[in-house]
Structure formats: C-alpha cells, structure tokens
C-alpha positions as CSV (number, residue, x, y, z in Angstrom):
1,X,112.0,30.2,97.2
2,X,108.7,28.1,98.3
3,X,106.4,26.9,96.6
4,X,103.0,28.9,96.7
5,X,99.6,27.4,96.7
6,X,97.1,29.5,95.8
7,X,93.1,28.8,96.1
8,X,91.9,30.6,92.6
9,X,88.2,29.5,93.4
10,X,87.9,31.0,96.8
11,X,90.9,34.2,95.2
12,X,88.3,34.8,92.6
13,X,85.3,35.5,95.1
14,X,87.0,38.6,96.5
15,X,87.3,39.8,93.2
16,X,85.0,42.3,90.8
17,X,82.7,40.4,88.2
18,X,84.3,40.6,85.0
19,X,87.8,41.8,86.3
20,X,90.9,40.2,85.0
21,X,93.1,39.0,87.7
22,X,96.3,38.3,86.4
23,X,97.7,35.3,88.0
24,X,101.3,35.0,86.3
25,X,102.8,36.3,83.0
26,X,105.4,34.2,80.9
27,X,106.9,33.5,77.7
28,X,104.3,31.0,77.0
29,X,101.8,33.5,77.9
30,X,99.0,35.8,80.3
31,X,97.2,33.6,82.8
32,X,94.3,35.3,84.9
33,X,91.4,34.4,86.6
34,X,87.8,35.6,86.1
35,X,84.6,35.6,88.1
36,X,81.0,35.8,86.0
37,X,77.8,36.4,87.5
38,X,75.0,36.5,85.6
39,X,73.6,39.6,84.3
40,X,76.7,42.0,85.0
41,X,74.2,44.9,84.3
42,X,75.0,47.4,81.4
43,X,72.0,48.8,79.0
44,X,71.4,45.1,77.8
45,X,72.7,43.1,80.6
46,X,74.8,41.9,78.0
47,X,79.3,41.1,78.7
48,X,80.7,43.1,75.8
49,X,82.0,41.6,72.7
50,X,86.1,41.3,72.5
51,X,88.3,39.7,70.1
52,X,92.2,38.5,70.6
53,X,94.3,39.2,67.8
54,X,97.8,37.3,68.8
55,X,96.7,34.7,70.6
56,X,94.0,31.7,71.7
57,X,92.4,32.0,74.4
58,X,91.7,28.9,76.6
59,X,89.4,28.9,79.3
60,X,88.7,26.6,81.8
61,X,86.3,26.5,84.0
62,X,87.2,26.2,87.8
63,X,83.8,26.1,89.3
64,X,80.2,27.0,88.0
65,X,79.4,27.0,84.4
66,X,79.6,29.6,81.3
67,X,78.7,29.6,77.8
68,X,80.6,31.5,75.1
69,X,78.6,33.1,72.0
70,X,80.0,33.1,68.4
71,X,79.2,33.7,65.2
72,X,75.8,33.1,66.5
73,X,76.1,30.5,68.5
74,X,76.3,29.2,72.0
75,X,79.3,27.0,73.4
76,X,78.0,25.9,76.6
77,X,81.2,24.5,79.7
78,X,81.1,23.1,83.2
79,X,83.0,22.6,85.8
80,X,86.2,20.5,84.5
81,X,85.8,21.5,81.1
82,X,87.4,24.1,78.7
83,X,87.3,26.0,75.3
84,X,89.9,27.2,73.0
85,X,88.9,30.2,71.5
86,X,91.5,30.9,68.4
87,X,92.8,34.5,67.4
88,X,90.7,36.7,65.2
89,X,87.1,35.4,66.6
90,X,84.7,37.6,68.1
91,X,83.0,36.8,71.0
92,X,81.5,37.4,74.5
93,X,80.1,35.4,77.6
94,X,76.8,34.5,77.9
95,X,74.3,36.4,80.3
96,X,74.0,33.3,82.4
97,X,77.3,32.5,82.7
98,X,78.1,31.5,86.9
99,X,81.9,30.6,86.9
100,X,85.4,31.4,87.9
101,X,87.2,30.5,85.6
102,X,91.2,30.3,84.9
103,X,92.0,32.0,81.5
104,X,95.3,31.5,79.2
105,X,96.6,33.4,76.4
106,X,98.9,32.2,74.3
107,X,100.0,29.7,71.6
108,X,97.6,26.7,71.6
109,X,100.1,23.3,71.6
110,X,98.8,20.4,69.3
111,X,98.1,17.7,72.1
C-alpha cells in the first residue's frame, strides 16, 4: 500500500462550514478536519455549545485563526498553535473564528 498525502488545508475548502470531516479513526482516537467562517448564521450568529464526555479534544489550527469560549472566557489560537480542551467542559467557537483546523479526540498523553 502507498503512502497517501493528503492537503487538509486546500480538502477543507471544498467542505461545509462547521462540518466534521473525518480524516481517520483509530484506537488512539477520531481525527477530522474542520472549516470555520465567521458568522455561520443561526438566530444569534452564534456556533452552538457542545461538550465531549470521553475524551480531550485537541485542536490545532492548520491555517487562519479561532478562539474557543469557556466558562466565560475567550482562548484565542493561530496558525501553528493548538488547545486541549479536556472531557466534561462546555464550550463553543467563537463568531470570528477563520480556520481549518485538524481536530483529535482522544486520550491526551503527558508530553
């Protein structure tokens, strides 16, 4: 079997706003991609709240930039950069979040 080399950046822009993409699924865990644009629409204009029971979430972003809100605050990430969200937290994506970014669930490793 080859290996595949996959662009997620330019993958991402063919894809909805706020649609997961998986990208591979494994015993360490659900890797997907995501593309935000600001203001998604909805009454607010708001991304909805969601919360992860099992697992953190990291999230990296590929390009652009995002900001997570959580217990009422803002977690701002660029290009390069990445958050660990742990299990149990509620949260959501900013408005102004402009990003594709690579998402993994799963156990977080101590580094």
């Amino acid at each position: 079997m080859p290996i595949e080399v996959l662009d997620l950046v330019e993958l991402a822009q063919g894809v909805a706003v706020d649609t997961d993409h998986p990208i591979t699924t494994n015993l360490m865990g659900d890797v997907l991609i995501i593309r935000l644009a600001a203001s998604p629409g909805g009454p607010d204009g708001d991304y909805p709240e969601e919360v992860h029971a099992g697992a953190t979430e990291t999230i990296t972003a590929l390009s652009g930039r995002f900001a997570i809100l959580a217990e009422g605050k803002s977690y701002s990430v660029r290009q390069g950069q990445c958050c660990r969200i742990p299990p149990g937290l509620h949260h959501r994506w900013a408005p102004e979040s402009e990003a594709v970014v690579l998402v993994h669930f799963g156990a977080a490793v101590p580094h």
